[in-house]
C-alpha positions as a Python dict, from the first residue, in 0.01 Angstrom:
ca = {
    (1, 'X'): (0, 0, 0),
    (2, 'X'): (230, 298, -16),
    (3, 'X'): (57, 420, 289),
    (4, 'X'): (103, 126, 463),
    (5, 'X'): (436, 114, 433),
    (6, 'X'): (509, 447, 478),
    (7, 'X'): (364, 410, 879),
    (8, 'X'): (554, 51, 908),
    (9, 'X'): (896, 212, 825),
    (10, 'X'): (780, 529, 1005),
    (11, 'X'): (695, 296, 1306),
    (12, 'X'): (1078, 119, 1303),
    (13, 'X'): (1203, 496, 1350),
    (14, 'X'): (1028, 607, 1654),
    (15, 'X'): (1052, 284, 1759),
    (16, 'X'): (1464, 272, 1726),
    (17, 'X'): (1486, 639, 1858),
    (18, 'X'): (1305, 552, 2140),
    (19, 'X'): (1481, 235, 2272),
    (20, 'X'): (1835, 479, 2219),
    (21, 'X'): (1686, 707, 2470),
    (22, 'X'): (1539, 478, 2682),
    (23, 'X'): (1855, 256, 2707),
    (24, 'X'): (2066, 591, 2825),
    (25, 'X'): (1810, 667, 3055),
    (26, 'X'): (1786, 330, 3227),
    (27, 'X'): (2191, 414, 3232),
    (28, 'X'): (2120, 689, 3455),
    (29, 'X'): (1852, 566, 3661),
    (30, 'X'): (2089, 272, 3790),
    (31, 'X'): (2332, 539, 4010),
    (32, 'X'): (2052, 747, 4172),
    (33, 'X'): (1864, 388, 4261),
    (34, 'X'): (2188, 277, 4397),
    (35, 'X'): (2255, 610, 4545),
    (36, 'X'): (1916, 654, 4719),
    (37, 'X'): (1936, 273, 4864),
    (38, 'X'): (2234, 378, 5036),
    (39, 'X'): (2101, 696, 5177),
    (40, 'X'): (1755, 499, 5323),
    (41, 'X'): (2021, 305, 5516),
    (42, 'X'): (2171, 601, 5675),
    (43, 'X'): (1831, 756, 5719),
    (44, 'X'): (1658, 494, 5903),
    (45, 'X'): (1681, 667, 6185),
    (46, 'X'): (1526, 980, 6038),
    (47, 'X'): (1180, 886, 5964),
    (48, 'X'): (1140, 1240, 5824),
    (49, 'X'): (1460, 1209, 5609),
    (50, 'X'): (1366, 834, 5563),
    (51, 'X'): (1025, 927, 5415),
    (52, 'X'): (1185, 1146, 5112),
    (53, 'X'): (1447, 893, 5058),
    (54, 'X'): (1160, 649, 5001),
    (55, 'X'): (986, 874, 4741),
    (56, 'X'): (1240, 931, 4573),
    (57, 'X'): (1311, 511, 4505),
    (58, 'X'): (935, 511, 4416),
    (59, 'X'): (996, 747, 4166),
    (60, 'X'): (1297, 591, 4005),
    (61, 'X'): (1099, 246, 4036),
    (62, 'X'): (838, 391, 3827),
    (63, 'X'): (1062, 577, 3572),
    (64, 'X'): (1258, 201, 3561),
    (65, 'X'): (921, 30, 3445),
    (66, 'X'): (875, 291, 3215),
    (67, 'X'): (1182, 253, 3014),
    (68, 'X'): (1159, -114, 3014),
    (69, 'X'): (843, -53, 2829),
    (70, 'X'): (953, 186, 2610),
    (71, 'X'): (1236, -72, 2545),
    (72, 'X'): (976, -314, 2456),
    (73, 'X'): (902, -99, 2190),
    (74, 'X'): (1173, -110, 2038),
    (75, 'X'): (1202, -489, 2028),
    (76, 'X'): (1530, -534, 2223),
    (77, 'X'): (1355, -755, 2488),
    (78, 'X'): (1437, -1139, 2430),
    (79, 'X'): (1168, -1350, 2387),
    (80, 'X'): (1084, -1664, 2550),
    (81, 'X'): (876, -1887, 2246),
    (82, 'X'): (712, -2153, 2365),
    (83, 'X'): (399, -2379, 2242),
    (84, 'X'): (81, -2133, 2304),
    (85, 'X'): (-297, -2206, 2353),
    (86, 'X'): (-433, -1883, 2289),
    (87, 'X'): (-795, -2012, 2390),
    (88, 'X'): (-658, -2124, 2703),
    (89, 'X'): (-507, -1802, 2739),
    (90, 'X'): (-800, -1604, 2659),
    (91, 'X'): (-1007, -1813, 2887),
    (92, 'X'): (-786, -1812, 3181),
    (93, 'X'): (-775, -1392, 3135),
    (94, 'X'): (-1130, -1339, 3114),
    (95, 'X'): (-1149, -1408, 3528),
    (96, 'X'): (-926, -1105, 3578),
    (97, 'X'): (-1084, -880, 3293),
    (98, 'X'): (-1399, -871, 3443),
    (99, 'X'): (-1216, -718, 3746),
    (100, 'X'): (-1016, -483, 3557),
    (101, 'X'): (-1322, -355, 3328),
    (102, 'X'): (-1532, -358, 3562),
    (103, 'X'): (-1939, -504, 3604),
    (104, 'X'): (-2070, -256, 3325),
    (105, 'X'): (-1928, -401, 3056),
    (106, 'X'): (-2021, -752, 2917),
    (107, 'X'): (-1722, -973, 2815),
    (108, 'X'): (-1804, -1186, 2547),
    (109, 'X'): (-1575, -1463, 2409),
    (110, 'X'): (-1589, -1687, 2065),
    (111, 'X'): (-1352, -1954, 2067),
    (112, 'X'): (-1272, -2121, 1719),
    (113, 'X'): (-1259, -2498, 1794),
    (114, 'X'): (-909, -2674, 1704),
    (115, 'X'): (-718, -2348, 1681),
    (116, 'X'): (-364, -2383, 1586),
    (117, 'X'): (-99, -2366, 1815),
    (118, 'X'): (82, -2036, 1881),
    (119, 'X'): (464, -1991, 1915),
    (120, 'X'): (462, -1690, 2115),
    (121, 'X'): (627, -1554, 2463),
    (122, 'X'): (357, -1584, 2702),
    (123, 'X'): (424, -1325, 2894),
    (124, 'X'): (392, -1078, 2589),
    (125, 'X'): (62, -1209, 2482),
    (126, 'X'): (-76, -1135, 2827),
    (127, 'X'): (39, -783, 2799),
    (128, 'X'): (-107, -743, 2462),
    (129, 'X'): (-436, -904, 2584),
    (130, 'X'): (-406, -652, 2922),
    (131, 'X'): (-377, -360, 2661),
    (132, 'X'): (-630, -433, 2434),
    (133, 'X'): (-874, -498, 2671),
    (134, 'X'): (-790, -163, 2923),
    (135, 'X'): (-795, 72, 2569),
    (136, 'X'): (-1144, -88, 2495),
    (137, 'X'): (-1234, -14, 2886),
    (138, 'X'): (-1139, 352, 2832),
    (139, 'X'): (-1345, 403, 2493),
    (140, 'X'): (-1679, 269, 2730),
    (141, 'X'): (-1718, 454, 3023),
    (142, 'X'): (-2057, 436, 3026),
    (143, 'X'): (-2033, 44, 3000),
    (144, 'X'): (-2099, -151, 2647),
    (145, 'X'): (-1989, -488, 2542),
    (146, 'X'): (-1638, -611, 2446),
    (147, 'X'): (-1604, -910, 2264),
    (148, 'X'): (-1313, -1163, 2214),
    (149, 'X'): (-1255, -1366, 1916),
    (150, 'X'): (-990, -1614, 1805),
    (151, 'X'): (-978, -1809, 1453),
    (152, 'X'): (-743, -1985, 1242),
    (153, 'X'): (-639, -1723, 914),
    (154, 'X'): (-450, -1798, 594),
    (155, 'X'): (-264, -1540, 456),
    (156, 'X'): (-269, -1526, 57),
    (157, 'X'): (-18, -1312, -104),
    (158, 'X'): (-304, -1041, -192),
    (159, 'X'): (-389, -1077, 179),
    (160, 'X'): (-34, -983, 313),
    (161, 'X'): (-76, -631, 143),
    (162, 'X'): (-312, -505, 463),
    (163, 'X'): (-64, -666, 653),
    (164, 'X'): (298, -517, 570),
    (165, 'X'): (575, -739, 719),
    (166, 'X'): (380, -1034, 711),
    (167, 'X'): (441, -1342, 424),
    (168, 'X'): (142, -1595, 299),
    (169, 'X'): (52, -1898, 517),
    (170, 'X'): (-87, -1985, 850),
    (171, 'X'): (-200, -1754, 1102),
    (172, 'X'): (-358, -1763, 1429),
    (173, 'X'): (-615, -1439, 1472),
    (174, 'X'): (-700, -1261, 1797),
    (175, 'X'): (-993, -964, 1724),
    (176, 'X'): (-1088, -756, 1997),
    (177, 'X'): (-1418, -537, 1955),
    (178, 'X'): (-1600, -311, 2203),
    (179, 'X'): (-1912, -99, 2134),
    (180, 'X'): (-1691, 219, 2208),
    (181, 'X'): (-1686, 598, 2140),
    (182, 'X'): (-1471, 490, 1800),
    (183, 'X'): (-1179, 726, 1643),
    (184, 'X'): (-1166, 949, 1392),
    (185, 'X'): (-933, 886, 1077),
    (186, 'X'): (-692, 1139, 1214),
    (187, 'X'): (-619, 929, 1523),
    (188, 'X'): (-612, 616, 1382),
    (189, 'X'): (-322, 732, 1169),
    (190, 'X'): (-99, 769, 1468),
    (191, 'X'): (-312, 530, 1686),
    (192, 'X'): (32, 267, 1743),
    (193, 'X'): (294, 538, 1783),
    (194, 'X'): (432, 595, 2117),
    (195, 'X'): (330, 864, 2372),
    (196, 'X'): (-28, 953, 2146),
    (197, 'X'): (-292, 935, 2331),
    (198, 'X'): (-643, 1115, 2360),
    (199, 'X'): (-673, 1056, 2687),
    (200, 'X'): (-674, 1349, 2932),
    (201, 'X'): (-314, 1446, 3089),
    (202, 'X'): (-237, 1180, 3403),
    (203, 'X'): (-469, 981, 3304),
    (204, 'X'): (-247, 725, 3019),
    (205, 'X'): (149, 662, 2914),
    (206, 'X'): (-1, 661, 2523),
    (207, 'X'): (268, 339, 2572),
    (208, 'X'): (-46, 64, 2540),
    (209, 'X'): (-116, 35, 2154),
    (210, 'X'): (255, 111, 2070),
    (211, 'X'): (342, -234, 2293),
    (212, 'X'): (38, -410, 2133),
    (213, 'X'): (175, -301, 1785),
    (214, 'X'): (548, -361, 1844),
    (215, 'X'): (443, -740, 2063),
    (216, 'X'): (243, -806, 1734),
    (217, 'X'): (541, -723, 1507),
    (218, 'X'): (837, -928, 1729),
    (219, 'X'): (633, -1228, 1694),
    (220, 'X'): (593, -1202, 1278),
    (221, 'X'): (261, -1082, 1273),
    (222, 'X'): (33, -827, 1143),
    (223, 'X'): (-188, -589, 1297),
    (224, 'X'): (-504, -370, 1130),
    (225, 'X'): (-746, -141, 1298),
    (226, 'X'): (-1125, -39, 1209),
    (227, 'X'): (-1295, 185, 1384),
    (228, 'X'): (-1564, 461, 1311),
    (229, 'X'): (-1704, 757, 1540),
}
């Protein structure tokens, strides 16, 4: 339990420190997008001078969704609750996760009949659904199956202690499994902090478990990880 709590409030840090910097750097980023707007005007008759002009506003457009990420981490995004129907949500994503997983891996769902109703931003669960599912993707690459699972939970007070920040009663459940590589101890310890990953360089952010963890956390829940090599 000590352990437990130790990552939660270790979590909170990185995931304060990190919001700090990325809400200075989104400070910065909103001159040199102004900046190089203005100078693709002047340029458009320059289709040399035009071209780096446009590179660079790529650039800052992708450094702009990164910090709005990283932000998201940090929890400072407002949240718009509404009445959620997580199977419908599930169902309605599987269409697109077959495209983004591609036709080697098997998507699987099990629906728990009269599931409770969510109060979640729908927007965030998609993300965390997007994440889940392309981290499970990158543990297969020789294809496998992932499976999708939904159920209503109760919380006892004994219960709560694998889930630190969480209090006893109702709970909807969302368990994602794939037939992956696994992880070692090791990485599961800093599996939800920001910028890990064991992917190769280029190739991830390390920014998709951290959202899934700190999307979890906004919305009162609790989130727990098992995995073996």
């Amino acid at each position: 339990l000590q352990e437990l709590y130790a990552q939660s409030q270790k979590m909170e840090s990185i995931g304060r420190l990190a919001g700090g910097i990325a809400h200075d750097f989104n400070n910065l980023l909103t001159p040199i997008i102004g900046y190089t707007e203005l100078a693709r005007e002047h340029s458009a008759n320059t289709p040399a001078l035009r071209e780096l002009h446009d590179s660079i506003a790529d650039a800052a457009d992708r450094a702009q969704r990164l910090t709005r990420q990283i932000l998201a981490l940090s929890r400072k995004q407002e949240l718009k609750v509404e009445a959620v129907d997580l199977n419908q949500e599930v169902s309605s994503f599987e269409r697109m996760l077959k495209r983004i997983i591609g036709e080697d891996i098997e998507v699987q769902l099990a629906l728990a009949p009269s599931l409770k109703v969510l109060r979640a931003d729908v927007s965030q669960v998609q993300q965390l659904l997007l994440n889940l599912a392309v981290n499970a993707r990158d543990a297969m690459p020789a294809g496998g199956v992932l499976v999708v699972r939904t159920a209503n939970c109760e919380l006892s007070r004994e219960r709560c202690h694998g889930f630190p920040g969480t209090s006893p009663g109702q709970y909807v459940m969302l368990t994602v499994n794939d037939t992956g590589c696994g992880m070692t101890e090791e990485v599961q310890e800093h599996l939800f902090e920001p910028f890990f990953t064991t992917k190769a360089p280029g190739k991830g952010t390390g920014l998709g478990l951290a959202t899934v963890y700190s999307v979890v956390k906004q919305h009162g829940g609790g989130i727990r990880v098992v995995s073996a090599v």
